[in-house]
N, CA, C and O atoms as a Tinker XYZ file with bonds, in Angstrom:
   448  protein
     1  N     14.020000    2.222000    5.528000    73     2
     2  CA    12.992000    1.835000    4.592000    64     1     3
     3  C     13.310000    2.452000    3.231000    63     2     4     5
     4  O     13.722000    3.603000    3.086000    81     3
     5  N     13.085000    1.600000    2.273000    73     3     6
     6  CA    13.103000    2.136000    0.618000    64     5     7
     7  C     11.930000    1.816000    0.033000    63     6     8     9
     8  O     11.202000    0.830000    0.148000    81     7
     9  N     11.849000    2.931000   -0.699000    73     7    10
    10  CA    10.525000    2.668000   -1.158000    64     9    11
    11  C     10.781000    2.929000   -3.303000    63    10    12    13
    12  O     10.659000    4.115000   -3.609000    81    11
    13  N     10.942000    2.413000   -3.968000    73    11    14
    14  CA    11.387000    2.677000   -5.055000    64    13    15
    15  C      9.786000    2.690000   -6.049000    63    14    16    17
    16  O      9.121000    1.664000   -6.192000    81    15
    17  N      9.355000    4.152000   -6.700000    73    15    18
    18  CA     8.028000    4.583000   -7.441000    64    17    19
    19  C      8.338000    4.138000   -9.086000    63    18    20    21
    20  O      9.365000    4.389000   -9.716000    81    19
    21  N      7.010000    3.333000   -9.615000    73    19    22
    22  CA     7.437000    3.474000  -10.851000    64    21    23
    23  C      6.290000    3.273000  -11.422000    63    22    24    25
    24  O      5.633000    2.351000  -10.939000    81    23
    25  N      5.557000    4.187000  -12.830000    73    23    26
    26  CA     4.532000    3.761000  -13.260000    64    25    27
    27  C      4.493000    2.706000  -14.534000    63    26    28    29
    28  O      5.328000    2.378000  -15.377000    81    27
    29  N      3.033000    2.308000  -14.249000    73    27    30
    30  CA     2.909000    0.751000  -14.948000    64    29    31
    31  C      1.118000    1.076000  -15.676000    63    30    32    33
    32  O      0.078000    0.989000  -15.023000    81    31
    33  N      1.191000    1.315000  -16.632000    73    31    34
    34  CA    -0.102000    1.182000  -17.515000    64    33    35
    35  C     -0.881000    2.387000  -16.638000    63    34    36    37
    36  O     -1.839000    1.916000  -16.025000    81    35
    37  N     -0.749000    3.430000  -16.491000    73    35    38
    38  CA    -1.256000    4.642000  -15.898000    64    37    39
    39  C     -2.172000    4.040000  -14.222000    63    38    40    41
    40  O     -3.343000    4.180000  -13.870000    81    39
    41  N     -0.678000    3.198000  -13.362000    73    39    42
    42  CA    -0.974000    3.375000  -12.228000    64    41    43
    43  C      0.590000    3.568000  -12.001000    63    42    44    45
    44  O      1.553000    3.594000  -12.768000    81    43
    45  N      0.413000    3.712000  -10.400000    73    43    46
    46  CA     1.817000    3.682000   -9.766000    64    45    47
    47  C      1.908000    2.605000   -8.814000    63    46    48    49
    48  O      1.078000    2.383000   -7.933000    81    47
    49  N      3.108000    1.853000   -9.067000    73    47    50
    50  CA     3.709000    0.915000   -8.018000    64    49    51
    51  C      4.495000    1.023000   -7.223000    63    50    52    53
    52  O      5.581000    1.494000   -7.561000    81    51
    53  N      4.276000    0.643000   -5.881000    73    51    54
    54  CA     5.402000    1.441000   -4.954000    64    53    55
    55  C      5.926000   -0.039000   -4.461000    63    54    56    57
    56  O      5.232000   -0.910000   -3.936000    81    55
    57  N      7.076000   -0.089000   -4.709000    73    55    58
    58  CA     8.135000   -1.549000   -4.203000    64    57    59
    59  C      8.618000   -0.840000   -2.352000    63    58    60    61
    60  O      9.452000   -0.009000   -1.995000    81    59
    61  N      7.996000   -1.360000   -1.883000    73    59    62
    62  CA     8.646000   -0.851000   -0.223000    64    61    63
    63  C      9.119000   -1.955000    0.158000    63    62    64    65
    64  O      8.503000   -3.018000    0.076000    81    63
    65  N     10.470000   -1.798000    0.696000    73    63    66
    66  CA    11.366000   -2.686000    1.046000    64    65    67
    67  C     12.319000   -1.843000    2.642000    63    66    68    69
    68  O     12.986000   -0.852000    2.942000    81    67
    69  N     11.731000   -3.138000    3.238000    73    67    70
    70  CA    12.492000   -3.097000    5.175000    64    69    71
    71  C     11.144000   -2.954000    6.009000    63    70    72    73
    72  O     10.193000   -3.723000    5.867000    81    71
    73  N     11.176000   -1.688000    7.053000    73    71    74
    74  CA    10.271000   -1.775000    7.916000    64    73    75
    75  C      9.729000   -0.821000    7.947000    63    74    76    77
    76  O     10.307000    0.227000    7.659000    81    75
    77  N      8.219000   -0.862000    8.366000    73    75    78
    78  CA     7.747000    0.121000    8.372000    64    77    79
    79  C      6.765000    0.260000   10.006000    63    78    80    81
    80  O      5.959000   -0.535000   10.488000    81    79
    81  N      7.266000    1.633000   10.536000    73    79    82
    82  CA     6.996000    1.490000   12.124000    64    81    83
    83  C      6.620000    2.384000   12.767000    63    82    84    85
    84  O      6.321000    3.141000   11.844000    81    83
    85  N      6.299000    3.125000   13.984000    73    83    86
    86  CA     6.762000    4.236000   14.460000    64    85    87
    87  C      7.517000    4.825000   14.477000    63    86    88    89
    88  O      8.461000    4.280000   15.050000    81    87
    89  N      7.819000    6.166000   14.007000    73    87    90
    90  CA     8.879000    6.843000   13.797000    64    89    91
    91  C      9.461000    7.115000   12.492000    63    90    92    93
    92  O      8.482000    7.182000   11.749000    81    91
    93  N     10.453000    7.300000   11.837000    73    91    94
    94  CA    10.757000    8.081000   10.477000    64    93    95
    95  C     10.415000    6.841000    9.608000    63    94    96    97
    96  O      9.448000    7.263000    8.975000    81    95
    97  N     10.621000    5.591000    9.204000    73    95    98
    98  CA    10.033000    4.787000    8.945000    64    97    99
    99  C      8.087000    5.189000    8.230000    63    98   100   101
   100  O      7.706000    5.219000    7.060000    81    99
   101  N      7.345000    5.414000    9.438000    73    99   102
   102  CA     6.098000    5.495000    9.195000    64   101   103
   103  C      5.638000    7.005000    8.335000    63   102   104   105
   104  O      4.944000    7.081000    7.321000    81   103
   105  N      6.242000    8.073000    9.073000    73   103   106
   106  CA     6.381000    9.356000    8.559000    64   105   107
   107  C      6.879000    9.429000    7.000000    63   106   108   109
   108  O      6.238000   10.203000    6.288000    81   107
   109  N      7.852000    8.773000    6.454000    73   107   110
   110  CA     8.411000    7.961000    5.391000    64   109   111
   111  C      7.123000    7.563000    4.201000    63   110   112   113
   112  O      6.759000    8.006000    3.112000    81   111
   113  N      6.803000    6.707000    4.930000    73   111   114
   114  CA     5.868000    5.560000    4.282000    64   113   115
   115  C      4.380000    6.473000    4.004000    63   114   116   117
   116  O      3.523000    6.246000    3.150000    81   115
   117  N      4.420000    7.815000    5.272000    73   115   118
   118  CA     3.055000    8.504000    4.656000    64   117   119
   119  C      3.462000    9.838000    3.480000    63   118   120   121
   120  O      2.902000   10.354000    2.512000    81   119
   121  N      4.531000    9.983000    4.085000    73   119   122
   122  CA     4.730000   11.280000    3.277000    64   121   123
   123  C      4.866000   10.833000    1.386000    63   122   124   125
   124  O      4.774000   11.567000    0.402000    81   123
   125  N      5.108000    9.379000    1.494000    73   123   126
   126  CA     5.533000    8.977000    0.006000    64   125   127
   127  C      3.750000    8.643000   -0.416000    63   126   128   129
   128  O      3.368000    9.112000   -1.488000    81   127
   129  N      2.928000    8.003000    0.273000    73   127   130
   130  CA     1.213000    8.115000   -0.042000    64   129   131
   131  C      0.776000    9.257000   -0.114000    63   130   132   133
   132  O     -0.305000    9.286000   -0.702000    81   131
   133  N      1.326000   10.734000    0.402000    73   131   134
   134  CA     0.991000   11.959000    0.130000    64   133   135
   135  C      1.224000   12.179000   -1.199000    63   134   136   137
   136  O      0.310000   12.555000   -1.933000    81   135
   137  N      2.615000   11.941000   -1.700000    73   135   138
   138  CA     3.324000   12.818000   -2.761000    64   137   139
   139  C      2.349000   12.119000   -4.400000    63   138   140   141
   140  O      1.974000   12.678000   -5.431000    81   139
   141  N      2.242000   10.484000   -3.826000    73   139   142
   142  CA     1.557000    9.862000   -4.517000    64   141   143
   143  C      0.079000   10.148000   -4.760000    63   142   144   145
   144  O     -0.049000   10.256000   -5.980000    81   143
   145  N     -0.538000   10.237000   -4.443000    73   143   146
   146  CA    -1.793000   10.720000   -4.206000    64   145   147
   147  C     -2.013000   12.300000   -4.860000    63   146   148   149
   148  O     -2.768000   12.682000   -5.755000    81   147
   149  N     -1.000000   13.058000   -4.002000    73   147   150
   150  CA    -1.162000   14.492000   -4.900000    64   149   151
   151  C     -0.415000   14.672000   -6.249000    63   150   152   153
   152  O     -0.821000   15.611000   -6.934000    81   151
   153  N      0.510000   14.003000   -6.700000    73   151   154
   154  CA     1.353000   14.311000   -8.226000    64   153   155
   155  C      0.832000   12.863000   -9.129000    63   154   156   157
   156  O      1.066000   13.132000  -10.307000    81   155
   157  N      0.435000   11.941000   -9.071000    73   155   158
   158  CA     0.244000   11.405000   -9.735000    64   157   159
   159  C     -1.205000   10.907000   -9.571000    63   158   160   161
   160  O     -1.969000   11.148000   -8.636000    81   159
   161  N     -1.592000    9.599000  -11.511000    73   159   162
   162  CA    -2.656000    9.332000  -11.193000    64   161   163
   163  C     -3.183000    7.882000  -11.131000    63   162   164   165
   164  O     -2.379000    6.974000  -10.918000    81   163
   165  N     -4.083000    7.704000  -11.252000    73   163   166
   166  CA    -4.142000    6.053000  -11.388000    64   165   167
   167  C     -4.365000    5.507000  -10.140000    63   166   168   169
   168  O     -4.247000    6.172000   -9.111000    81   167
   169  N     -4.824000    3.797000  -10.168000    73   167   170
   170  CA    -4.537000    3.248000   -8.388000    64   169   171
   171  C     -3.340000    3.104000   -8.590000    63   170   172   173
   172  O     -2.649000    3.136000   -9.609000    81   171
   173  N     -3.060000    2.879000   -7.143000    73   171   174
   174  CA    -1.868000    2.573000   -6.641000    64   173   175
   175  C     -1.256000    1.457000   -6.270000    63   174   176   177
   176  O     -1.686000    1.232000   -5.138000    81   175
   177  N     -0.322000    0.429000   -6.636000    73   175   178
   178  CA    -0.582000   -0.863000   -5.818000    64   177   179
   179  C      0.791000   -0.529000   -5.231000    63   178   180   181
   180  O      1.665000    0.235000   -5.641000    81   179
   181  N      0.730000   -1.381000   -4.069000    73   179   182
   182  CA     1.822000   -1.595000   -3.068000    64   181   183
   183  C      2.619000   -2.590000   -3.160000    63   182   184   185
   184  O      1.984000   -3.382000   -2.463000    81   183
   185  N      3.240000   -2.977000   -3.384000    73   183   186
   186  CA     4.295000   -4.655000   -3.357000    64   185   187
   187  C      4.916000   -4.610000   -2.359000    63   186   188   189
   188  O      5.836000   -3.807000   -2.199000    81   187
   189  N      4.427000   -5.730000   -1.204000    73   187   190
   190  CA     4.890000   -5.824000    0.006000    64   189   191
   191  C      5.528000   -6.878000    0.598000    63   190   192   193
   192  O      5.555000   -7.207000    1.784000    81   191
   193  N      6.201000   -7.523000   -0.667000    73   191   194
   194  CA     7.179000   -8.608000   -1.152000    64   193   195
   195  C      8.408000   -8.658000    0.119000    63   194   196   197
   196  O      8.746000   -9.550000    0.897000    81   195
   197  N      8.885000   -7.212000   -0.102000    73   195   198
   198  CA    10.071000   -7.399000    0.658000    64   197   199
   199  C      9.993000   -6.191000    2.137000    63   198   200   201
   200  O     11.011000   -5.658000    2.579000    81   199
   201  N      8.733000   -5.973000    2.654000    73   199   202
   202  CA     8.475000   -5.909000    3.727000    64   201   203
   203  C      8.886000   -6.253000    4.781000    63   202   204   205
   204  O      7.980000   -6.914000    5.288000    81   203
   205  N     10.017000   -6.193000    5.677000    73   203   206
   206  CA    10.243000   -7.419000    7.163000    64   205   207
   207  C      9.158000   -6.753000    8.015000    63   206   208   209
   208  O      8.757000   -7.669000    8.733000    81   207
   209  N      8.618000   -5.882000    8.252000    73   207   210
   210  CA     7.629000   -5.773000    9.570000    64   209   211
   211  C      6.863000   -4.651000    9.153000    63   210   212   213
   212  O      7.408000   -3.880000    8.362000    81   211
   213  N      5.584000   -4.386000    9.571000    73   211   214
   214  CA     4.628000   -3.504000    9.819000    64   213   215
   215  C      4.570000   -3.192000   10.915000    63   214   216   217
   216  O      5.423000   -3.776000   11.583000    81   215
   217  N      3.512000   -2.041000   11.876000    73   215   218
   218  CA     3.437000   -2.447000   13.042000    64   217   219
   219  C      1.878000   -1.318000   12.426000    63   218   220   221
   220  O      1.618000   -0.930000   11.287000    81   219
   221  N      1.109000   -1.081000   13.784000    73   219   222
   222  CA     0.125000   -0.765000   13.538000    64   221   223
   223  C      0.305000    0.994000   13.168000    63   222   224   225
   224  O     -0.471000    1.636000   12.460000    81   223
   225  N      1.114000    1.346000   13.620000    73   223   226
   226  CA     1.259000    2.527000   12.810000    64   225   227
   227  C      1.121000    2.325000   11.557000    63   226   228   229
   228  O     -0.001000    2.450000   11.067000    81   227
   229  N      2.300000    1.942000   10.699000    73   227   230
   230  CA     1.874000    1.825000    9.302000    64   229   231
   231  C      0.934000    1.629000    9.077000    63   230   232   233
   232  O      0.372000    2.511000    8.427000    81   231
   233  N      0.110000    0.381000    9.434000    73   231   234
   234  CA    -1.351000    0.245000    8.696000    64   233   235
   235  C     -1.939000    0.851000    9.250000    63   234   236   237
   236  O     -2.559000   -0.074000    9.774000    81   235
   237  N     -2.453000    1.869000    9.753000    73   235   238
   238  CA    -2.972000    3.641000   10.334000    64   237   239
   239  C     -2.478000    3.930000    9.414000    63   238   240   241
   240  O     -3.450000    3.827000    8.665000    81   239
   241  N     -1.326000    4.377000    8.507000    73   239   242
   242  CA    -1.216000    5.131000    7.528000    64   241   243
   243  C     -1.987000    5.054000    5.983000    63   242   244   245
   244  O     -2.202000    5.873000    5.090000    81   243
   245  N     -2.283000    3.538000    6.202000    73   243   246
   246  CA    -2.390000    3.002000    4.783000    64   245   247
   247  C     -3.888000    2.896000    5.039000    63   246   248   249
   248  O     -4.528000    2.889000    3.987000    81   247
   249  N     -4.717000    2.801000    6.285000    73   247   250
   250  CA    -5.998000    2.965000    6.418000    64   249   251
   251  C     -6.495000    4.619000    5.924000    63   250   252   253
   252  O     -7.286000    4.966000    5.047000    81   251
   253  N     -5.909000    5.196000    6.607000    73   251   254
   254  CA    -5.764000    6.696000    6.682000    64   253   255
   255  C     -5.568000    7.396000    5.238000    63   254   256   257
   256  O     -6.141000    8.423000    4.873000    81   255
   257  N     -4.747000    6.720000    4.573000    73   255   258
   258  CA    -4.892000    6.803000    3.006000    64   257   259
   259  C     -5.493000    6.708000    2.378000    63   258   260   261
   260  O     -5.621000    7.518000    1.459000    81   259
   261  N     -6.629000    5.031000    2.609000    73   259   262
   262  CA    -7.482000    4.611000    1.512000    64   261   263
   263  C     -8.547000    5.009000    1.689000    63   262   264   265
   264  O     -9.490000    4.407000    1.177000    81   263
   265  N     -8.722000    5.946000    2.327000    73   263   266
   266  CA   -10.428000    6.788000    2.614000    64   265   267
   267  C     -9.553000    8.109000    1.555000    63   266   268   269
   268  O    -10.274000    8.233000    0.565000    81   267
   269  N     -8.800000    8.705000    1.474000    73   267   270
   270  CA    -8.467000    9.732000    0.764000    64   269   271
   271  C     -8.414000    9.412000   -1.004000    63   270   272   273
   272  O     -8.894000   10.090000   -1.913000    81   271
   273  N     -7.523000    7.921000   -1.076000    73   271   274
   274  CA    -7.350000    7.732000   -2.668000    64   273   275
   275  C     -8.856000    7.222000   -2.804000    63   274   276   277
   276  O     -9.351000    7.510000   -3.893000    81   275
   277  N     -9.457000    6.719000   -2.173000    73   275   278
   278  CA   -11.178000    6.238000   -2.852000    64   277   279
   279  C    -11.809000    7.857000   -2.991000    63   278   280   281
   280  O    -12.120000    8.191000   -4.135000    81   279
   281  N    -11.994000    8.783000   -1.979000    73   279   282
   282  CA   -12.526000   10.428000   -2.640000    64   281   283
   283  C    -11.794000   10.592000   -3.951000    63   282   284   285
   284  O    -12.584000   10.959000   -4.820000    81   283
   285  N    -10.624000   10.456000   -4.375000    73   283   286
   286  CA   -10.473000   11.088000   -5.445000    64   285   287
   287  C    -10.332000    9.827000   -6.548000    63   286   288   289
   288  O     -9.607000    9.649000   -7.527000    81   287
   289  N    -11.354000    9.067000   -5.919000    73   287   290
   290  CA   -11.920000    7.472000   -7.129000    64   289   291
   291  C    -10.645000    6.786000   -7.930000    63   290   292   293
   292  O    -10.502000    6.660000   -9.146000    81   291
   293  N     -9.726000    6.366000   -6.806000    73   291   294
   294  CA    -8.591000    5.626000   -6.873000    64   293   295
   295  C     -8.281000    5.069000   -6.024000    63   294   296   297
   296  O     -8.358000    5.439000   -4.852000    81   295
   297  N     -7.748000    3.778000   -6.536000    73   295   298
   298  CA    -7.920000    2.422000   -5.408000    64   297   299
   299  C     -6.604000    2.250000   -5.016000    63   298   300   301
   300  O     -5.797000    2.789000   -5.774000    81   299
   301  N     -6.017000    1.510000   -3.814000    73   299   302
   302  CA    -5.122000    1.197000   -2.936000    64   301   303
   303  C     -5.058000    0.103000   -3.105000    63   302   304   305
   304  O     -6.182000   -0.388000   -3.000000    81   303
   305  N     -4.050000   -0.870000   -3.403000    73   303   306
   306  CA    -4.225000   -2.047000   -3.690000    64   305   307
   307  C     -3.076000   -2.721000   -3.229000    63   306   308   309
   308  O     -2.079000   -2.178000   -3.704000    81   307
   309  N     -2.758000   -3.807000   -2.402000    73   307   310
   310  CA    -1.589000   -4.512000   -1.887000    64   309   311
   311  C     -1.366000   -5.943000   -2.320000    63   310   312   313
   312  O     -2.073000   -6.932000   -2.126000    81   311
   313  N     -0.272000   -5.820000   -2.920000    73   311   314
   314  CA     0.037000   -6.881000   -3.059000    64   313   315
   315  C      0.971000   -7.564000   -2.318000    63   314   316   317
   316  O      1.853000   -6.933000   -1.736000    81   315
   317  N      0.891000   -9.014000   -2.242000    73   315   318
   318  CA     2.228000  -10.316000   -1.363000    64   317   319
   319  C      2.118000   -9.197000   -0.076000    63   318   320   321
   320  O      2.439000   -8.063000   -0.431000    81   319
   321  N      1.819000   -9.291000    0.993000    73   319   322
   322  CA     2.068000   -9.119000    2.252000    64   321   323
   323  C      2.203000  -10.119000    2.964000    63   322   324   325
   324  O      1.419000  -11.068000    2.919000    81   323
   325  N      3.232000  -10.059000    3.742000    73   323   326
   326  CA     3.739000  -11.404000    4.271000    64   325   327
   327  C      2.632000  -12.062000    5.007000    63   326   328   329
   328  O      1.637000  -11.338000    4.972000    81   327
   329  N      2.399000  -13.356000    5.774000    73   327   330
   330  CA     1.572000  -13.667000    6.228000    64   329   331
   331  C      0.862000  -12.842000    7.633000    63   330   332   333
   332  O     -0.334000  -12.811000    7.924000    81   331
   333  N      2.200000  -12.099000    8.496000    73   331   334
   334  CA     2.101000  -11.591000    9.586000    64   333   335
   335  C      0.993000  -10.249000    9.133000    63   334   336   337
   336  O     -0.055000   -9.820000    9.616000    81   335
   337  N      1.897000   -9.853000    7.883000    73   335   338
   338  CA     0.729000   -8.518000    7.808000    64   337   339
   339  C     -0.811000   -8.820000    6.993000    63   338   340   341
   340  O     -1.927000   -8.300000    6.983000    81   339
   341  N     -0.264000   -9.751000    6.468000    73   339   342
   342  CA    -2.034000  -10.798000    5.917000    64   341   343
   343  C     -3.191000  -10.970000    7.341000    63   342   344   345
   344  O     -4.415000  -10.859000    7.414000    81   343
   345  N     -2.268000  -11.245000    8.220000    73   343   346
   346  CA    -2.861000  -11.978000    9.694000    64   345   347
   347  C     -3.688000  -10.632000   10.582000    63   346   348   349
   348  O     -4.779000  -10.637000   11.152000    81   347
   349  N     -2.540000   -9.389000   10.400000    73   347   350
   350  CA    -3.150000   -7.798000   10.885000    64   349   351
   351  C     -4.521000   -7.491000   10.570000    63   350   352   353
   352  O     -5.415000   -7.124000   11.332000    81   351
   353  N     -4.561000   -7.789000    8.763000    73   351   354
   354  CA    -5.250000   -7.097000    8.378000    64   353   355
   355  C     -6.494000   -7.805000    8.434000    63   354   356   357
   356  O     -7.584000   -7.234000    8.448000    81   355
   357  N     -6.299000   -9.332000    8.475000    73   355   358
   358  CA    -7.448000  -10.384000    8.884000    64   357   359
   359  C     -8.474000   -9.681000   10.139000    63   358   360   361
   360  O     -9.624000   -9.244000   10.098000    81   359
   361  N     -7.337000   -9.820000   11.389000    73   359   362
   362  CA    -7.689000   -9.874000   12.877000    64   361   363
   363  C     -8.599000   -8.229000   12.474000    63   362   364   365
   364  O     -9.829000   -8.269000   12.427000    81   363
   365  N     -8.106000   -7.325000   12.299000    73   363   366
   366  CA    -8.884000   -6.011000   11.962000    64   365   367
   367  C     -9.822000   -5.808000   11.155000    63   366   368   369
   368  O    -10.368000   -4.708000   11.074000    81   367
   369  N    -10.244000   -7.086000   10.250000    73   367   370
   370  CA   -10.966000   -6.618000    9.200000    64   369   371
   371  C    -10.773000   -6.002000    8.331000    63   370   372   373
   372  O    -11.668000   -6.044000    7.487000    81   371
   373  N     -9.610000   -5.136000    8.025000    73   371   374
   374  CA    -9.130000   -4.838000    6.775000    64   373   375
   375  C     -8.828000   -5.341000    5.834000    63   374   376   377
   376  O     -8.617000   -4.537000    4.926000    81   375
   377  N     -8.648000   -6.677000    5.501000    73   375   378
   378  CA    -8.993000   -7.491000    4.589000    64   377   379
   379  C    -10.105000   -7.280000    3.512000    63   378   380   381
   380  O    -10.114000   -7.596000    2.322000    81   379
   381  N    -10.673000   -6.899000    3.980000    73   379   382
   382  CA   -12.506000   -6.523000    3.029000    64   381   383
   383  C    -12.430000   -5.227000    2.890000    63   382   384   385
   384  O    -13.326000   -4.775000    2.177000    81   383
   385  N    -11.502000   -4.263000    3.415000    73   383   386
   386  CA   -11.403000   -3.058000    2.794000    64   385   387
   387  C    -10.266000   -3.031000    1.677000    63   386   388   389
   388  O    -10.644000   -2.576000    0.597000    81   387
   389  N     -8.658000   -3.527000    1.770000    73   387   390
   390  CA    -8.077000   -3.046000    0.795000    64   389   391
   391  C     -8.210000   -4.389000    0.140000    63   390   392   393
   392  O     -8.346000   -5.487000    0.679000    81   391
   393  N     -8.127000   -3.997000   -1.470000    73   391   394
   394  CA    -8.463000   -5.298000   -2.161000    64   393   395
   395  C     -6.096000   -6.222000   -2.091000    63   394   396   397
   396  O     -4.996000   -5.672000   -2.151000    81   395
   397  N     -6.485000   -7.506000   -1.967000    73   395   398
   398  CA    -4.544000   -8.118000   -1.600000    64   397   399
   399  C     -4.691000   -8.904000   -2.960000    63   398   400   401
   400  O     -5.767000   -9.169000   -3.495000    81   399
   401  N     -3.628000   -9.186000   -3.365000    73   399   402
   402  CA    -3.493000  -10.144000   -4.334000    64   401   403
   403  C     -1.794000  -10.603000   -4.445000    63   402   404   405
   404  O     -0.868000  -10.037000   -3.864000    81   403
   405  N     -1.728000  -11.433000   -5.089000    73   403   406
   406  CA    -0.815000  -12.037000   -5.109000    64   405   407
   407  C      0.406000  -11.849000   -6.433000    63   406   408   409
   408  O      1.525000  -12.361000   -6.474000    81   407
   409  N     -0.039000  -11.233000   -7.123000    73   407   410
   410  CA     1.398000  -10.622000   -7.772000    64   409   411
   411  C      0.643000   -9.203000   -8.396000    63   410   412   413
   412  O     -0.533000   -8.839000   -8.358000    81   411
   413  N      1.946000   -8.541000   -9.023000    73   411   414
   414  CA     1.298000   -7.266000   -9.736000    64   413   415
   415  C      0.796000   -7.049000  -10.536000    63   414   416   417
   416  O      0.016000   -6.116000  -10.727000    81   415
   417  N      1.284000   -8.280000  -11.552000    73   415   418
   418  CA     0.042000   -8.264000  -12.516000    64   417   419
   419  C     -1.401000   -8.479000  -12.408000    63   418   420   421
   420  O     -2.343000   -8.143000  -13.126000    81   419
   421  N     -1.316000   -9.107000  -11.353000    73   419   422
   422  CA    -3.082000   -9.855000  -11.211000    64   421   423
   423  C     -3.387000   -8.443000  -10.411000    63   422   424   425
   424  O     -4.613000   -8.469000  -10.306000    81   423
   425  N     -2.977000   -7.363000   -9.861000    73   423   426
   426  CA    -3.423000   -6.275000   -9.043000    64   425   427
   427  C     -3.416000   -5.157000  -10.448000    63   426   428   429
   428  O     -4.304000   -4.307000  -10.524000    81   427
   429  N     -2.538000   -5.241000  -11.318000    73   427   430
   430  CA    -3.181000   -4.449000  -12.535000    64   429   431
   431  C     -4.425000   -4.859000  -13.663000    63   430   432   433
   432  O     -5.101000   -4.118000  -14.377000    81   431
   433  N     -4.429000   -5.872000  -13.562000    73   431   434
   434  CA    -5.190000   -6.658000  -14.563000    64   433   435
   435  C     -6.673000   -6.577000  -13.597000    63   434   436   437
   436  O     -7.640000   -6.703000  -14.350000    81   435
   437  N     -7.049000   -6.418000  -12.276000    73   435   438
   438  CA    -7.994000   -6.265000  -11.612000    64   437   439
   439  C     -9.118000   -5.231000  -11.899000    63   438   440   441
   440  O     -8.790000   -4.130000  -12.341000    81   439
   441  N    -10.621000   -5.565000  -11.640000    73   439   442
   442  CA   -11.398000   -4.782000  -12.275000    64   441   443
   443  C    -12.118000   -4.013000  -11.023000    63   442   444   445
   444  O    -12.454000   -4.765000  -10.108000    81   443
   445  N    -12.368000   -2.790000  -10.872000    73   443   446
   446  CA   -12.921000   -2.550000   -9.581000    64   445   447
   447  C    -13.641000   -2.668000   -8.768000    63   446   448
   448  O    -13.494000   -2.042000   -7.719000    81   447
């Protein structure tokens, strides 16, 4: 998994690219929502463009996250998730918790 950080109008965008799963993968994917969360500021959006798989670990991580970035009144925001992980977050109802959109601009340009 790669995850490449870059800020955009005082948020941070995280481009994650491959898989994200059980195992160093997921550990990966939280420890980089840690570093994010504690050194920087702003929401955060995700671009999940080039994603090949989730599994429910990851989204445990990214649930597990967005109760932490909303306490410190910063939003989690995903963008392009493939349909499979569109379909996760449907079947779970997470849909109505993290706000999805369809490119990054329309996830920066978003009002809270």
């Amino acid at each position: 998994m790669i995850v490449e950080k870059r800020q955009l109008n005082g948020h941070t965008l995280l481009v994650v690219e491959g898989v994200v799963k059980l195992g160093e993968s997921a550990a990966f994917f939280a420890q980089t929502l840690e570093r994010v969360l504690t050194q920087d500021s702003g929401d955060v959006v995700i671009d999940f463009s080039k994603i090949d798989y989730m599994d429910s670990t990851g989204i445990g991580e990214m649930v597990g996250y967005l109760g932490r970035f909303r306490d410190s009144e910063r939003r989690l925001l995903l963008v392009n998730p493939s349909v499979r992980i569109r379909r996760l977050l449907e079947i779970s109802r997470l849909d109505q918790l993290f706000p999805i959109f369809n490119s990054v601009d329309e996830a920066l340009t978003a009002e809270p």
